[in-house]
Structures are given as structure tokens and as C-alpha cells.
N, C-alpha and C positions, 0 to 999 in steps of 0.2 A: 846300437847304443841309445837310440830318441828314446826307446820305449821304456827304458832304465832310468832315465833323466826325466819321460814325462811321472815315470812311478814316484820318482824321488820327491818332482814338486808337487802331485799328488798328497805325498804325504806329509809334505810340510802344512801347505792348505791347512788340511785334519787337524796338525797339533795348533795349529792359529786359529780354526773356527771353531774346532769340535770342543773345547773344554768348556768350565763353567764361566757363568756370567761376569764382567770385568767391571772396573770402576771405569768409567767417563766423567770429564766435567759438563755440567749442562749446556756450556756456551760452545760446544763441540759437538751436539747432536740434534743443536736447533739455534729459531734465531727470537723475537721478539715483535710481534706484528707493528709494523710501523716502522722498523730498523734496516731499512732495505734499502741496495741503490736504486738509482732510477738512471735510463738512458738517454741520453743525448744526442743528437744528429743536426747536421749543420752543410752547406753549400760554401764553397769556396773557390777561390781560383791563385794556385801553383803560379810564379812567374819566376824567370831566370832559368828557363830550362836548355841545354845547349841541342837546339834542334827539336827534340823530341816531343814537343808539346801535339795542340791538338789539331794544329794548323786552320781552316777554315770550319769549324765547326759551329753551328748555330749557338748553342747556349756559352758556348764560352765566348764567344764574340760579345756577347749581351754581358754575358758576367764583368768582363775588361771594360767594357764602354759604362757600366752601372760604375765603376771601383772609379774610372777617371772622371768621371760626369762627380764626384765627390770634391774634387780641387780643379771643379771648374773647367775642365777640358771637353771638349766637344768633338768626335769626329763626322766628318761632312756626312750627309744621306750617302747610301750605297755603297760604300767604304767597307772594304773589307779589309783587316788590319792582315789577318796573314798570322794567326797568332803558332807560328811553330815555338816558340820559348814560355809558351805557357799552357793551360793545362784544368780546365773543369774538375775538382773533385768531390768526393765526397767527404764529412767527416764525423765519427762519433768517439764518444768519450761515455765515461760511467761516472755518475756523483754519489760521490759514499753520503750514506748520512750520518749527520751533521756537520753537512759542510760548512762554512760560513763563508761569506763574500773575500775575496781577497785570496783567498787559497788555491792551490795550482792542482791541476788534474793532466792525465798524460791523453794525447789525443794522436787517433789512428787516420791516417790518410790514405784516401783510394781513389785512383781515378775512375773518373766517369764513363770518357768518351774514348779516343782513339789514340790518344799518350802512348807512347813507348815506353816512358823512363820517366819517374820524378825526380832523379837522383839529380842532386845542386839546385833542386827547387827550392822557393823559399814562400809559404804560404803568406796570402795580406788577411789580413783582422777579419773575421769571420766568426756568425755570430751561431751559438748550439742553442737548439731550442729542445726543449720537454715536449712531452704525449701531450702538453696543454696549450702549446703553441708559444707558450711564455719564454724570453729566454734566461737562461739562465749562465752562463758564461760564454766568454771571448776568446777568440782561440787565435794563434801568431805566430808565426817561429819558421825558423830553419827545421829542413824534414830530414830521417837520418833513414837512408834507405839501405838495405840490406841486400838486394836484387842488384843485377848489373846485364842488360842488353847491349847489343853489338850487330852492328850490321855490315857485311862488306860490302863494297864495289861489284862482285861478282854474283851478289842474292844470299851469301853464304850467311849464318846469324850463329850467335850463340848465347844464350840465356842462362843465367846462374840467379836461384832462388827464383821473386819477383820482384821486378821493379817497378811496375806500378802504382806500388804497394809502399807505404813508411811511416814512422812514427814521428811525435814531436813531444818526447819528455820533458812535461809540466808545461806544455803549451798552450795551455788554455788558463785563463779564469775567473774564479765562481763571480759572479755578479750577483745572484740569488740564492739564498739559503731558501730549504723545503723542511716545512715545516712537518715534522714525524708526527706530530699530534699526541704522542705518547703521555704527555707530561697532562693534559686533557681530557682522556677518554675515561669510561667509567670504569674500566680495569683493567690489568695488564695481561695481555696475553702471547704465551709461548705458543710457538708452533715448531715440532718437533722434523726435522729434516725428510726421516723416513716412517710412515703412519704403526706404529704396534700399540697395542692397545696395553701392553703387557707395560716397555718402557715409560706408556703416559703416566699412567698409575704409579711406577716408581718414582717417576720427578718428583709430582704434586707428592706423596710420602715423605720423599726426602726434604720437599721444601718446608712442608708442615711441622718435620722433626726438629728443625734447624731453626726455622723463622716463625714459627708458632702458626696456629689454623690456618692460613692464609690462599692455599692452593685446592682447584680442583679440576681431574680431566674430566673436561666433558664429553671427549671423543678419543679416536686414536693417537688425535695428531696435536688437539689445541689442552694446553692448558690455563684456565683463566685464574689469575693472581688479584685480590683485593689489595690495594694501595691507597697511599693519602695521597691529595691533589697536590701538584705541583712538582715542577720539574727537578728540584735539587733533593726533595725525599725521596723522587723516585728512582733517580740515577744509582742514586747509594742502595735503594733494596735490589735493583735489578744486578747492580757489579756482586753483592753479593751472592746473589742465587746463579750468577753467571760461575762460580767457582766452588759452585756446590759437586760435591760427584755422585755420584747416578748409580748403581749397580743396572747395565742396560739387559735387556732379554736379548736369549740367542738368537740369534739368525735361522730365519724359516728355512726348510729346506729348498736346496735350491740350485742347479747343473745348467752351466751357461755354455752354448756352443757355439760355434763361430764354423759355421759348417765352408766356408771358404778357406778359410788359413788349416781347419783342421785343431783350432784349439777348443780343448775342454777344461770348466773349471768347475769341481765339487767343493763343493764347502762339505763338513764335518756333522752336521743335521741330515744329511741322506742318509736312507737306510734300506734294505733291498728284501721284499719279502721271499719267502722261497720260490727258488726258479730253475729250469733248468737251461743252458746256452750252451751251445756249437755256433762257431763260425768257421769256415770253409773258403778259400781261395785259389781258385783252378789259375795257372800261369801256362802258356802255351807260346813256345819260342820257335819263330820260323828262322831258320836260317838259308842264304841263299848263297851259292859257292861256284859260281859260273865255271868254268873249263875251256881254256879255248883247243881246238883241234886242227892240228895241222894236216896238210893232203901228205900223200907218200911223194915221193920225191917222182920229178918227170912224170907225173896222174895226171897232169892239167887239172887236179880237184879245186877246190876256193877252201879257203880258215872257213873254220867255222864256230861257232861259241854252244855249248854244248853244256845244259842248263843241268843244275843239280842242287834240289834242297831236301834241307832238312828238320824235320817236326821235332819238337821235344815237348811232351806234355808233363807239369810237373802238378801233382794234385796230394796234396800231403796231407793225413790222415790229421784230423783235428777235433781231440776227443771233447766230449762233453761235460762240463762240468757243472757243479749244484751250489746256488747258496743257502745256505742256513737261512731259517728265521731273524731278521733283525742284522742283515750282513751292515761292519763298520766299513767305511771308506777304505781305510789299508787294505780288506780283506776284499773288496767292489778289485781296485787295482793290481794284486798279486792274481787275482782272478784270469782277470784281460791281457794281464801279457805276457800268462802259463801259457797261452793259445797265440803269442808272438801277432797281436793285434797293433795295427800300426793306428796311428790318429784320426786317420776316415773311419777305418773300422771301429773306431773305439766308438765316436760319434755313431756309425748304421747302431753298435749294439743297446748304446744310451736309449734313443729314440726309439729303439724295440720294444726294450724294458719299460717305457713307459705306457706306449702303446698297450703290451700285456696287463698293465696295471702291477705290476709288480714293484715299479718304484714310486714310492710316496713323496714325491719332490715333484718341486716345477719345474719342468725346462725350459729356458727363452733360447731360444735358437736366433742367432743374430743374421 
């Protein structure tokens, strides 16, 4: 039955890639250079944890005595606090743009060092900094951990999800807005998600039809839009051309396989020049059926186990068959599993095909 099922989603693929070109809106097949997030990363230290912290670890030691050397507390030289309730970690967040100061961002927490568990941690004020060093928000809260550790008396543990691992929804925030520069540069430029040189040429068309001369690609990916200076004209032409639709180009040919799991996926642009394919699968079943044997009665003989196997060779005639010039997808998969090809084999006969030169598609093999 898989082979029925991988046929079936086979040809659903086909009817979802293989037809003509579709509308998209432009804000769904790229973004605006300068419209990007940027990432954050930060240092912190977890406290309130029951046991599980890092216990004697160098940098967390440093981290606690830095957080209490803040209101003035000092511990003596050579002092080791013993920190098992707390917890070295790490932390990042993403800043959409146009953030501005005051706004909450959701931030990911991961331990550093030797933590078991952050669950009932609660991080102290820590600061995320950018690629520039600068920072850019403050991050605080109660952590909401999903993971759950366990250890017995006996060595015995059991672990669900991770727990060193948690989040702190809208736990951070922005201190510094990043400026996109957009509303300043000499002209606006789209960059298209995936590089075809086919959909560039459709955007800037569709932009020029709608918003008068204004677009050009220069490449596969970028296209550059003239605008007036200033950031409130340019919000409004861009929300506009962002909800413009596109008639986008097909999809290149193209057969993705995943040669561990056994999956294969055609899009509907594959096509298979004339070929001819057999594949063949020799199966060879030992069976073993011991026998024990008894002595005769009053022989003084000993039992004995008295070996006995059996060969089955099963080799089943697996005729050849031809594709046409220009074979479609449906007729690629009625093909492969006339000759009862299971998901390996389908993947050996892809990789053949290609080898032969016989299919005009890429394959990425994962």
C-alpha cells in the first residue's frame, strides 16, 4: 500500500506545481533591502533554581558576585558561594524592524555550563547586545520551561523534552531603535526570496504597470525602485507595491531526495527523455528448523539436535519498460510502481536517470 500512497502524493505535487504560472503578492516572495531583523545575544545568570544550578563553576561564580557587587555586597577573597540555585546562561532574541525603544521582544534562554534544569528560574536584568557591540535591549523575567529532569537516589533519571532550555515571552526591552536607512538611500531596493531572473522581470513590469516607470531588475534577485526622499512617501509607495501581485515563473525542474528516510519529491517541471529501465530484486530466505533426536530406549545414546535448513530464493521476473519523449510526472510514477518499486528503489532508479542524462532536472539529494 506505501507505493499507492507515495503514487497518490506524487500526483498531487504535479497538479500543485505542474500547472501555469499563479498570482503572488510581492510582499510574499521577497523583502526590501534594509527591512531585516537583526540578532541579539546577551550573558546572564538564572537564580532561584531548586538544586539544579551550576554549583561551583568559574564564570557563574563571577556572574553572581558582578550582579551583587551592584547593591554594594562584597564576598570575602576565595569564597566560593556554592551556587547550586543558580545558573550561567546564555541569551538571544531577534529585533524586527522598526522597533522602537519601549517595545517587548520574546527572548530564548540556554544554559551555559553544567545546569540540569532552569525550570522555577527567574533571570536578573541582562543586557542583548548587536553584531556592533551596542546594546540594544534589556531582558528580565520569569523563564517558562518546557523540559522536566529527574534524578533518583539510585542513579536512575528521566528527562522529558529539555530542560535547560526556556523561554521569556516579551522579556526583553528595545532600548534602541536601528535605523533601516531606507527612508535615506538613493533608491529602494527589492530583493526577491528565491534568485529567477523570469519573476524579477515580472515584479518591476507589474510595478511600472501600476505605479508608473519606476522599477528596474537589474539582476535575478534585486530590483531597484526610484522614490522621493523621505520616510512618510516612501512607507506608502512601498505598502503599496507590497500588495501588488506578481504572475510568478514556474518552478525549475527539480527531484529532492532524502536518501535516509527514503523520501522523494518531484515537482511537476520534470520531464524524462526516452529511456529504457528494469529493476530487479533477488530475496534469499534461510530458514533454520533444528530437530532434537532422541536415543532408543536402553542404547545409553545422548539427545542430540539434529540441524536442518532451508534456502528459498525468490527472484521475480521484472520486465522492462520505456518512456516516451517528454514523460509527465503521473506517467514517471505509474511507471515505478508497475515494477512494485519501494522508496529506496525508487530513489537507486532517480539517481540512474540522472546519471544516464536522461532526466533534465536537478537532484539535491539531502
Amino acid at each position: 500500500m506505501l507505493r499507492y500512497w507515495i503514487a497518490s502524493l506524487f500526483c498531487a505535487l504535479g497538479l500543485a506545481l505542474g500547472g501555469a504560472a499563479h498570482a503572488e503578492r510581492i510582499k510574499d516572495i521577497g523583502t526590501f533591502q534594509g527591512l531585516r531583523a537583526n540578532q541579539l545575544t546577551g550573558y546572564g545568570i538564572v537564580v532561584g533554581l531548586a538544586g539544579t544550578g551550576d554549583d561551583s563553576l568559574d564564570y557563574a561564580t563571577q556572574g553572581v558576585k558582578g550582579i551583587a557587587s551592584r547593591f554594594g555586597l562584597q564576598l570575602p577573597p576565595g569564597v566560593n558561594p556554592a551556587l547550586k540555585n543558580a545558573a550561567a546562561v546564555m541569551l538571544t532574541a531577534e529585533l524586527p524592524p522598526f522597533a522602537k525603544p519601549g517595545q517587548r521582544l520574546d527572548v530564548t534562554i540556554s544554559a551555559l555550563g553544567k545546569a540540569k534544569s532552569l525550570r522555577g528560574g527567574t533571570l536578573i536584568m541582562a543586557p542583548l547586545q548587536g553584531a556592533d557591540g551596542q546594546v540594544y535591549a534589556m531582558a528580565q523575567g520569569n523563564l517558562a520551561v518546557g523540559g522536566l529532569g529527574i534524578d533518583a537516589a539510585d542513579g536512575s533519571k528521566l528527562t522529558i523534552n529539555v530542560p535547560t532550555a526556556g523561554r521569556i515571552p516579551g522579556g526583553a526591552t528595545v532600548e534602541r531603535a536601528v535605523d533601516a536607512g531606507f527612508a535615506t538611500s538613493p533608491e529602494l531596493r527589492f530583493d526577491l526570496a528565491e534568485t529567477d531572473l523570469t519573476t524579477a522581470q515580472r515584479v518591476a513590469a507589474t510595478i511600472n504597470s501600476r505605479l508608473g516607470p519606476i522599477a528596474q531588475a537589474i539582476d535575478g534577485t534585486t530590483i531597484t525602485i526610484q522614490a522621493q526622499q523621505g520616510a512618510e512617501s516612501r512607507a506608502t509607495l512601498m505598502s503599496k507595491i507590497e500588495n501588488l501581485d506578481v504572475d510568478t515563473a514556474d518552478a525549475p525542474a527539480r527531484v529532492v531526495v532524502n536518501a535516509r528516510t527514503g523520501t522523494v519529491v518531484i515537482n511537476g517541471a520534470v520531464r524524462i527523455s526516452p529511456v529504457a529501465i528494469t529493476h530487479g530484486k533477488m530475496t534469499v530466505q534461510v530458514d533454520e528448523k533444528p530437530r532434537i533426536v532422541q536415543p532408543a530406549p536402553f542404547s545409553q545414546g545422548r539427545t542430540a539436535v539434529e540441524q536442518s535448513s532451508a534456502i528459498k530464493v525468490d527472484d521475480p521476473a521484472r520486465p522492462m519498460f520505456q518512456f516516451a519523449p517528454g514523460a509527465s510526472l503521473s506517467e514517471i510514477v505509474k511507471s515505478v510502481n508497475a515494477i512494485g518499486a519501494s522508496p529506496g528503489d525508487l530513489v537507486a532508479i532517480l539517481e540512474a536517470l540522472k546519471q544516464a542524462g536522461a532526466m533534465k532536472a536537478e537532484l539535491v539529494v539531502l
